[in-house]
C-alpha positions, -999 to 999 in steps of 0.1 A, spaced: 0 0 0 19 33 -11 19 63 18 2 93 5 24 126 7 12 150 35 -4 181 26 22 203 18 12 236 34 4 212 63 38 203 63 48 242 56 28 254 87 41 228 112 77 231 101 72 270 104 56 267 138 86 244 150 110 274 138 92 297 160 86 280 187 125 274 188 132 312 182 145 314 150 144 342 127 115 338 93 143 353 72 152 317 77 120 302 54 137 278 33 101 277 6 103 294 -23 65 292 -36 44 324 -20 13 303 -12 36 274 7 62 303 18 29 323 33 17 288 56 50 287 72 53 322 79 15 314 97 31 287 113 59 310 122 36 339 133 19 311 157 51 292 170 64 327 183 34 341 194 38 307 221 74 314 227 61 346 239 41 330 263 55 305 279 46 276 258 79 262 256 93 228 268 64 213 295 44 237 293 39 234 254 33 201 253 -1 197 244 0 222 221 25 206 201 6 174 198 -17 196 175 7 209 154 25 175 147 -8 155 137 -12 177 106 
């Protein structure tokens, strides 16, 4: 049975998240395509917003569980 592929502004958006969430910068958005580049930067947008408030580590745990399901 082949795997389907994931959704690929799924996979922008949770990748995006996990690059906010760990403080880095979104000049570092590796996606080139604007509609894939624009989920990650959501993602982004959301991952730092929780930095911000404490979501990190413990405390972020059942937040990420959402984000990696996608």
């Amino acid at each position: 049975m082949k795997r389907q592929k994931r959704d690929m502004y799924a996979r922008a958006f949770k990748r995006g998240y996990l690059a906010g969430v760990s403080g880095k910068s979104k000049d570092s958005c590796p996606l080139e395509q604007a509609e894939v580049r624009q989920e990650w930067l959501n993602g982004w947008r959301e991952g730092r917003t929780d930095q911000w408030e404490g979501m990190t580590g413990v405390s972020g745990i059942h937040k990420l569980a959402n984000v990696t399901t996608a």
